[in-house]
ZAFIFI-204338 format. One record per residue (C-alpha): x negated, y, z. Coordinates in steps of 0.2 Angstrom, whole numbers, padded with zeros to 4 digits, always signed. Layout:
N
XYZ
...
END
This chain:
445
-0779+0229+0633
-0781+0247+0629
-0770+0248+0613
-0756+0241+0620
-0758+0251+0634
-0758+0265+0620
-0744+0259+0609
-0734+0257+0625
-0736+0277+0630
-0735+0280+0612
-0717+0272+0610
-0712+0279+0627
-0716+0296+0621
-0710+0294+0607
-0692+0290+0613
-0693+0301+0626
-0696+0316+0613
-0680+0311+0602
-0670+0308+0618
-0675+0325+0627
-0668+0335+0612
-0652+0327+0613
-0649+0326+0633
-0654+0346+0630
-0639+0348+0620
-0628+0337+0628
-0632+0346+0645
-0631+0362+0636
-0615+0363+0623
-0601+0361+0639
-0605+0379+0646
-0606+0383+0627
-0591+0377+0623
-0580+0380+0638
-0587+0399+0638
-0579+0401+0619
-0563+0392+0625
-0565+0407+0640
-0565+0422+0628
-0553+0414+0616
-0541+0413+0629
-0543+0429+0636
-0545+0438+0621
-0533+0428+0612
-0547+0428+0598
-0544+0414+0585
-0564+0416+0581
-0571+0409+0598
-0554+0398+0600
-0562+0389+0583
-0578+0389+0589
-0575+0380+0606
-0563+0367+0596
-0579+0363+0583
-0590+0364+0597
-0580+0350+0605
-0581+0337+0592
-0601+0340+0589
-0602+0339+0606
-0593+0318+0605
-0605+0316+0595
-0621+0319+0603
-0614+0310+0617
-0608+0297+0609
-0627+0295+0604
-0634+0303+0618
-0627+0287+0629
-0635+0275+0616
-0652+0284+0619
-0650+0283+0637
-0646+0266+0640
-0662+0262+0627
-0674+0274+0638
-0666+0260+0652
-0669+0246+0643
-0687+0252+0636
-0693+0255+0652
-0690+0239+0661
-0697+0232+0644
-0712+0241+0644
-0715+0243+0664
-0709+0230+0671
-0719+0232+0686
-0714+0250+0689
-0695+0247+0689
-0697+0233+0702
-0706+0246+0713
-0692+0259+0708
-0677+0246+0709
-0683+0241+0729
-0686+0261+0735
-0681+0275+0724
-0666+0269+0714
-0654+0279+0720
-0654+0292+0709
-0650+0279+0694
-0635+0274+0702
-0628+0290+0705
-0632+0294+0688
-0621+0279+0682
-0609+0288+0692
-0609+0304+0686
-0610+0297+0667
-0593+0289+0671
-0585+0305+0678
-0592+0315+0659
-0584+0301+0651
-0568+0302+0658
-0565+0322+0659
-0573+0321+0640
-0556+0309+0635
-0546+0321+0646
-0551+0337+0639
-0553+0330+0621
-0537+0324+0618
-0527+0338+0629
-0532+0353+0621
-0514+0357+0616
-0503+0351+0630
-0507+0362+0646
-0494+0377+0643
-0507+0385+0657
-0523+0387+0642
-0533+0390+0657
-0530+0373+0665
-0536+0365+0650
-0554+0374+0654
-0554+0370+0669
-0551+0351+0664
-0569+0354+0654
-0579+0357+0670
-0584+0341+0677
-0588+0338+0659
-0602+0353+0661
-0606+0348+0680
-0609+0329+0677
-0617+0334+0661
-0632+0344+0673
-0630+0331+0686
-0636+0317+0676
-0653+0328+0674
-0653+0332+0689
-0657+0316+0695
-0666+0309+0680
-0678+0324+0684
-0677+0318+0704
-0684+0303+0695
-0698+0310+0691
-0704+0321+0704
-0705+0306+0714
-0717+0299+0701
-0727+0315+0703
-0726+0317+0722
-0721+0302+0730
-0719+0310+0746
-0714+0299+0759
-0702+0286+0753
-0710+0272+0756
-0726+0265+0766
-0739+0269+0750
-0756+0263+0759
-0747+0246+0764
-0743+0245+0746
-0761+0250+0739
-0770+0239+0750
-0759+0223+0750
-0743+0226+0736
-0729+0227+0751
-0715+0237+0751
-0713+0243+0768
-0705+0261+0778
-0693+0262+0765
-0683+0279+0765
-0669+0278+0754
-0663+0296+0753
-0681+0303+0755
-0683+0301+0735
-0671+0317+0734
-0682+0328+0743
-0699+0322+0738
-0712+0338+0739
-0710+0343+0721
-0691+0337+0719
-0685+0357+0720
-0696+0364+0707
-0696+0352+0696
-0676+0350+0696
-0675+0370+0694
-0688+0370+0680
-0681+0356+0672
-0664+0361+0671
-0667+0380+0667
-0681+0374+0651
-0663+0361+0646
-0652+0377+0645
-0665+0387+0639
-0667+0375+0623
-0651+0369+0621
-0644+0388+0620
-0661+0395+0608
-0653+0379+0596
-0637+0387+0596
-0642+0403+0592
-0653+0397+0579
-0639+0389+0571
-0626+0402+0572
-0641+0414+0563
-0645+0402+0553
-0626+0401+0547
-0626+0420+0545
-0638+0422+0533
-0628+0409+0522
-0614+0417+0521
-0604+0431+0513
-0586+0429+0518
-0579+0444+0527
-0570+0431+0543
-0585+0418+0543
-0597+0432+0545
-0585+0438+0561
-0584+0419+0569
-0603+0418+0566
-0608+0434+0575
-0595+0431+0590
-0604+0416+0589
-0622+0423+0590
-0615+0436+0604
-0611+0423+0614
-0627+0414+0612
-0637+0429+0617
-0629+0431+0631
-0632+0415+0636
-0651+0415+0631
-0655+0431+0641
-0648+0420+0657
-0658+0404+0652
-0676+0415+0649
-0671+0424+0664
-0670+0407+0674
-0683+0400+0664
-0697+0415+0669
-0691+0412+0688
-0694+0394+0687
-0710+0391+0678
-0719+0405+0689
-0712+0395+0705
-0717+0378+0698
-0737+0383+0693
-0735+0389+0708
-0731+0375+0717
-0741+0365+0708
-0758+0368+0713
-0752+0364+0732
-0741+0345+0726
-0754+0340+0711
-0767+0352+0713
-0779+0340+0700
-0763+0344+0687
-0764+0362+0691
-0785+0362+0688
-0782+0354+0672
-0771+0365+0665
-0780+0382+0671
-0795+0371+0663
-0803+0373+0680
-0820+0364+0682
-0826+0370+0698
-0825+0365+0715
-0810+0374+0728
-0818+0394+0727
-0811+0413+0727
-0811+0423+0714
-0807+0410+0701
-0806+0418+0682
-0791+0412+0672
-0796+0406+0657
-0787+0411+0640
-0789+0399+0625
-0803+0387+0622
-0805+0368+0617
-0810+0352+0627
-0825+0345+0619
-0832+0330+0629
-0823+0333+0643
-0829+0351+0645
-0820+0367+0640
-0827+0377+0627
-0823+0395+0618
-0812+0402+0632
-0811+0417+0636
-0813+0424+0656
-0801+0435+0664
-0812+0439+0680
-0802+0435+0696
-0785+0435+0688
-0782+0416+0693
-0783+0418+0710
-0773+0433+0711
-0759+0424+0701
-0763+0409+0711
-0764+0417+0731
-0759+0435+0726
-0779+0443+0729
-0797+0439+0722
-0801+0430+0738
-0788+0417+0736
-0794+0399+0734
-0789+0388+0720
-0790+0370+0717
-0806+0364+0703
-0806+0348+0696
-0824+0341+0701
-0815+0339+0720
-0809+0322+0711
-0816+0307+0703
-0819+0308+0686
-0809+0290+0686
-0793+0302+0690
-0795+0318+0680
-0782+0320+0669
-0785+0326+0652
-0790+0341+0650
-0779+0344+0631
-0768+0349+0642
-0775+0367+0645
-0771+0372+0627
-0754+0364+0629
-0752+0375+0641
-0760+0390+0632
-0749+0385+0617
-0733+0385+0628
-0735+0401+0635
-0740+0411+0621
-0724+0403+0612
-0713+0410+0626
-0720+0426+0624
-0716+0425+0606
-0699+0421+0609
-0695+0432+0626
-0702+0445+0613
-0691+0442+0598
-0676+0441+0611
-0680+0458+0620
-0683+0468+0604
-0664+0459+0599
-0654+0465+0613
-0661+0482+0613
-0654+0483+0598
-0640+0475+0603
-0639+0489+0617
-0641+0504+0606
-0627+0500+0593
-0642+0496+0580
-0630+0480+0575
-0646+0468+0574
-0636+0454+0568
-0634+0463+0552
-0655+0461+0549
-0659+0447+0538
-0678+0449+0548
-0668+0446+0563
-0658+0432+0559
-0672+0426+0552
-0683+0428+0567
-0668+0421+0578
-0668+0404+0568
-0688+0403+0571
-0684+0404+0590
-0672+0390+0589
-0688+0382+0583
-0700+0387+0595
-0688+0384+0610
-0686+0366+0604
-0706+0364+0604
-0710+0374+0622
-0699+0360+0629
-0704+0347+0622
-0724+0353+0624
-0718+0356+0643
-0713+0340+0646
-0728+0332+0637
-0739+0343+0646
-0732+0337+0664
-0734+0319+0659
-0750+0320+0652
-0759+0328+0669
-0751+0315+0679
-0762+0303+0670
-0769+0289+0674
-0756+0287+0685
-0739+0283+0684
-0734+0284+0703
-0746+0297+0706
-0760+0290+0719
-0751+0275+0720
-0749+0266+0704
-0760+0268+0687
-0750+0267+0669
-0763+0252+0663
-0759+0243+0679
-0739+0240+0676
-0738+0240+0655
-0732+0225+0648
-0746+0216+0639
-0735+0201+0632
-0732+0201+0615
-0712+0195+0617
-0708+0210+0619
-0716+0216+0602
-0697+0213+0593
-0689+0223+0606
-0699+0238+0603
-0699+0237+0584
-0681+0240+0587
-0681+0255+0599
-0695+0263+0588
-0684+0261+0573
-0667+0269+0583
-0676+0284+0589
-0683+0288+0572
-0664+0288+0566
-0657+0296+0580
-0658+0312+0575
-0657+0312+0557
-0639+0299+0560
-0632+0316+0571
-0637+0327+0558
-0626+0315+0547
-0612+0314+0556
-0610+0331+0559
-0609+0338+0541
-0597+0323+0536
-0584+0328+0549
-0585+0347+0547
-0585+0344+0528
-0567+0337+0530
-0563+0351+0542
-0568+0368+0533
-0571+0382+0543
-0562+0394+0534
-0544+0384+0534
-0548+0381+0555
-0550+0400+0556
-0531+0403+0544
-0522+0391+0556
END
């Protein structure tokens, strides 16, 4: 039983990991793309005019396999948890529906804005056709991410003691699943960690370009290229800061044994709770931290005295795992290595030094593309993994609703085997259509 159970998570995760990198980018490359068609209309700048038009076909592309991922993840879950998506279907399925909408609405502005780009004698009209792309784009995460808030804090959209004690569904609250406790901070979160990634990628790629090149107008399109995504990555970290200070914050109050876990804290409710730096879980104990005396509380309640929540107030049957304290640590430090690289980037930027003439810089910038990629992706995983055991928190546990039948072994032989494609097929793709359309002859017109 417990190796399915495993294989189950594992596959989930797995899909989940592919498909998150390429909703990030999908949700993401609309504001990019509609902000270069911006400046190269107002500019009348053939350099950002190119880059909106390229950044329009990669941008079909991710879609085009960015739907096929999320109709899989659809699939894949009533495959795996059947039990859960009965639950959800009867009282929080809202959100999907809506979703469907909103996918319709990218889908159809997309055709619009794709195939109109040089019939609006108004150039500004044509940008204005691209925004429901951009607004339905962030929609559809929106309420994924509604999704699941709901299975962190179910909140009150249906009778959850009726359902423990005897499996009814009862007091059901359609529209409750849009304002579940942690629906705000996780949506916020969610959404500002998707920009933040999705525009670190773009920068990386734009640097990455840079370095590669030594013709005089590519090197201009690339660095109007990585102006752009500066700008746009100061307003993601910005967002980003905001957000993840709100939603630890948040967090010991909604899922206060998440919260323990990832401060690593193995004491009952008490004040001046240290905030542990580093260390290892080593049979369900933290080792080889180091103390910061006090310091959790004030970040947590703003003085010494404030109390915080510890993990032995649960049942050891319910602790999440404690991995994910270094997660966490791992996370954080990797932002601060990034926020870092980024400040030190626009300060130059600010003072005239031309930083995007530095190979150490460019350089530097393409490692942030990575890092951003991985804070996200060790963010979400991190979020999952303190919810566990559960996957409806209180209400329902993972092992509870796998699917243990071996018919559906084919089905996920063949998820497993698209996800491990995905990716490298966009990669693909992408350098066959822009072989056939060289830069340099895009930007002679």
């Amino acid at each position: 039983m417990v190796p399915v159970v495993m294989f189950d998570r594992f596959l989930m995760g797995f899909s989940l990991f592919v498909h998150i990198i390429l909703a990030s980018l999908g949700i993401a490359l609309p504001v990019i793309m509609l902000s270069a068609e911006y400046l190269g209309v107002r500019r009348n700048d053939r350099h950002y005019s190119t880059l909106a038009r390229r950044l329009a076909i990669a941008f079909v592309v991710l879609f085009a396999i960015g739907t096929a991922s999320g109709i899989l993840v659809a699939v894949e879950m009533l495959v795996l948890w059947p039990k859960f998506m009965q639950l959800v279907s009867q009282v929080a399925i809202l959100p999907f529906y809506i979703e469907v909408f909103a996918f319709f609405v990218e889908t159809i502005f997309i055709g619009i804005y794709f195939y109109s780009w040089d019939k609006f004698k108004n150039k500004y009209l044509h940008i204005l056709s691209g925004v429901p792309i951009a607004v339905a784009a962030v929609l559809s995460g929106v309420l994924i991410t509604i999704l699941n808030a709901f299975m962190n804090t179910p909140g009150s959209v249906f009778n959850e003691p009726a359902f423990i004690a005897n499996g009814t569904v009862t007091g059901v609250h359609p529209f409750a699943v849009f304002y579940t406790p942690s629906a705000g901070m996780e949506v916020l979160h969610a959404i500002s960690s998707t920009y933040f990634a999705g525009a670190f990628v773009f920068l990386a790629f734009m640097a990455f370009m840079l370095l590669r090149t030594t013709d005089i107008s590519k090197r201009t399109y690339f660095k109007k290229g990585l102006t752009l995504a500066l700008i746009l990555c100061v307003l993601a970290t910005l967002l980003s800061i905001y957000s993840g200070i709100n939603s630890i914050a948040t967090l010991q109050h909604v899922q206060p044994e998440k919260y323990a876990a990832i401060e690593g804290n193995l004491f009952h409710n008490m004040s001046h709770a240290p905030e542990k730096i580093g260390g290892f879980p080593i049979n369900g104990t933290l080792k080889y931290y180091v103390n910061m005396t006090d310091m959790q509380s004030i970040l947590a309640g703003g003085s010494p005295a404030a109390i915080v929540p510890g993990l032995l107030n649960y049942s050891r049957s319910t602790w999440p795992p404690l991995i994910v304290h270094p997660m966490f640590d791992f996370m954080f430090g990797m932002s601060l290595v990034v926020g870092f690289i980024l400040f030190v980037t626009v300060i130059l930027w600010l003072l005239k030094r031309d930083p995007l003439e530095s190979r150490k810089i460019l350089w530097l910038l393409v490692i942030c593309g990575i890092l951003a990629v991985l804070i996200m992706e060790d963010g979400w995983i991190l979020s999952e993994l303190g919810r566990q055991p559960w996957i409806i928190y209180n209400v329902m546990t993972v092992a509870s609703v796998a699917n243990y039948s071996s018919g559906a072994l084919p089905a996920t032989i063949l998820i497993f085997a698209f996800y491990a494609i995905a990716l490298p097929l966009v990669v693909i793709l992408l350098r066959k259509i822009f072989r056939d359309r060289p830069l340099e002859a895009e930007l002679r017109g």
